[in-house]
SERO-228326 format. One record per residue (C-alpha): residue in one letter; x, y, z. Coordinates in nm, 4 decimals, decimal comma, always signed. Layout:
// SERO-228326
(atom 'A'; (X; Y; Z)),
...
This chain:
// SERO-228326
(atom 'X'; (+1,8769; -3,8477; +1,3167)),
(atom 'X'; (+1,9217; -3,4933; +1,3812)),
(atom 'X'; (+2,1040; -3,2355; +1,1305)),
(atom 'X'; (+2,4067; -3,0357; +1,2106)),
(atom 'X'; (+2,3738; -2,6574; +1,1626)),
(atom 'X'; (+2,6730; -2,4455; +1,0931)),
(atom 'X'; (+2,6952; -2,0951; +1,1783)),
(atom 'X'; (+2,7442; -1,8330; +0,8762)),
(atom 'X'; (+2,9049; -1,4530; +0,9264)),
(atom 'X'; (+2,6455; -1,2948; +0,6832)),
(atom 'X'; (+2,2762; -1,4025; +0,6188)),
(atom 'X'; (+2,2018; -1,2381; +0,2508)),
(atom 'X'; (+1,8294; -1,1747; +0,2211)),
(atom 'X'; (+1,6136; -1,1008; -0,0865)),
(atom 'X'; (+1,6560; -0,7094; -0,1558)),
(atom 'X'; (+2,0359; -0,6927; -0,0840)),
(atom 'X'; (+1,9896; -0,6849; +0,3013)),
(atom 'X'; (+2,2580; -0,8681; +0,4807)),
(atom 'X'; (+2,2678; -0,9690; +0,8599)),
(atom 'X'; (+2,6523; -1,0111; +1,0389)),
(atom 'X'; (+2,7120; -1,1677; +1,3120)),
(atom 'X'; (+2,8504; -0,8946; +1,4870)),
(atom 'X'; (+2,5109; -0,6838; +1,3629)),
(atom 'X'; (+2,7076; -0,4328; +1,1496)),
(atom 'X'; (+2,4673; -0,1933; +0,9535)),
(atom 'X'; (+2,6783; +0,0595; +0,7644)),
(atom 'X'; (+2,5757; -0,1367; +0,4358)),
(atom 'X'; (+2,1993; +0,0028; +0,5382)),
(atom 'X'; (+2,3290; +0,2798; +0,6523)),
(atom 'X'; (+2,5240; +0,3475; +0,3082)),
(atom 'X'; (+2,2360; +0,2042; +0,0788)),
(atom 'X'; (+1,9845; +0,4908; +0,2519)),
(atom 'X'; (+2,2095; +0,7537; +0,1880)),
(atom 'X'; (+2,2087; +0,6195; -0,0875)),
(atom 'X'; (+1,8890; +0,6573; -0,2242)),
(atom 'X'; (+1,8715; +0,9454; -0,0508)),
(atom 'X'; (+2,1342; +1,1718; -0,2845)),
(atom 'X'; (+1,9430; +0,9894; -0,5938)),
(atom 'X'; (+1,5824; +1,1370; -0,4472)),
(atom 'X'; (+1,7575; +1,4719; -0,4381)),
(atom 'X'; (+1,8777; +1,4636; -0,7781)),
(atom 'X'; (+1,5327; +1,4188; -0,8693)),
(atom 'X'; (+1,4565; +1,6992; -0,6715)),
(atom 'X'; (+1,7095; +1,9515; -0,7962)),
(atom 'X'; (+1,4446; +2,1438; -1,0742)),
(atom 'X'; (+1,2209; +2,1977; -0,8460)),
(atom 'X'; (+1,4460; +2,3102; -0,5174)),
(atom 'X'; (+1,6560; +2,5226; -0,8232)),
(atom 'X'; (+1,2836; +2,6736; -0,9320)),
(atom 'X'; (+1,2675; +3,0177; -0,8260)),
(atom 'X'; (+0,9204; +2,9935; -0,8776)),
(atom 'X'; (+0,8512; +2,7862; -0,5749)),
(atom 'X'; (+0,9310; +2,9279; -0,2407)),
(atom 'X'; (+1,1473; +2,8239; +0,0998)),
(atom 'X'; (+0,8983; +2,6858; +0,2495)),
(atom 'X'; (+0,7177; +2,4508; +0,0071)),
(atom 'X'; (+1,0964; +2,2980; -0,0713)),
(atom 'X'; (+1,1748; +2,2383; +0,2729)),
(atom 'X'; (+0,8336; +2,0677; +0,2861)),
(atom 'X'; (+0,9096; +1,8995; +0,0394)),
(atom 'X'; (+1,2247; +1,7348; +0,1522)),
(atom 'X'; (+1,0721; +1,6057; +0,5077)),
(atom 'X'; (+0,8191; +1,5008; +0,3231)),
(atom 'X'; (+0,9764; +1,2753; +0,0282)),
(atom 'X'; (+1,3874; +1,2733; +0,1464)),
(atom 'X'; (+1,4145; +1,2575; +0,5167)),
(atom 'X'; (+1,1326; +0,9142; +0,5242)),
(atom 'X'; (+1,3710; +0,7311; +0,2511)),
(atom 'X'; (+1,6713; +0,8042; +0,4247)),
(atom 'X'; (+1,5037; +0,7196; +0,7741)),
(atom 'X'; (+1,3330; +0,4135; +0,6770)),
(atom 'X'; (+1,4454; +0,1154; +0,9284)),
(atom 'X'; (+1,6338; +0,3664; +1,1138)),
(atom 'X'; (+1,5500; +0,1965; +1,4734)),
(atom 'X'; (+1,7064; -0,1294; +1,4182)),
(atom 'X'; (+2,0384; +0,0102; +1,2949)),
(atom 'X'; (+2,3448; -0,0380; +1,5192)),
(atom 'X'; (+2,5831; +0,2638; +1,4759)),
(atom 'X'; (+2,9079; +0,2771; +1,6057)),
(atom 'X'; (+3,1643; +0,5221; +1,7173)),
(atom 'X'; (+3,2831; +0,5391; +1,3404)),
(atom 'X'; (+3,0009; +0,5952; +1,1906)),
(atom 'X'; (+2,8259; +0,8405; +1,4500)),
């Protein structure tokens, strides 16, 4: 008749995102990061260039760092640790 279901400790979806039961995120967490460091090694001519000032780099970062590293932000669980 009916099917039994078993319960799993991680749910792997496409991407690399992973669900736990007990809702860790520090693998988001980490992978944002992440990505973030690897956008600012992109990044490091131009906020090296003395040719472009203060500003227009720190402009540049909210624009182009800060969303990447942000992105899902409100569904992440932190804890203690990782605050």
């Amino acid at each position: 008749m009916g099917k039994q279901w078993k319960q799993c400790q991680t749910l792997f979806f496409w991407g690399g995102y992973k669900i736990t039961v007990d809702g860790d995120c520090s693998h988001k967490i980490k992978r944002r990061l992440l990505l973030g460091r690897k956008l600012m090694t992109n990044l490091d001519s131009i906020l090296k260039s003395r040719d472009i000032t203060l500003p227009t780099k720190v402009c540049l970062v909210k624009a182009m760092v800060f969303p990447v590293v942000m992105y899902g932000c409100e569904s992440w669980t932190v804890k203690k640790a990782e605050h």
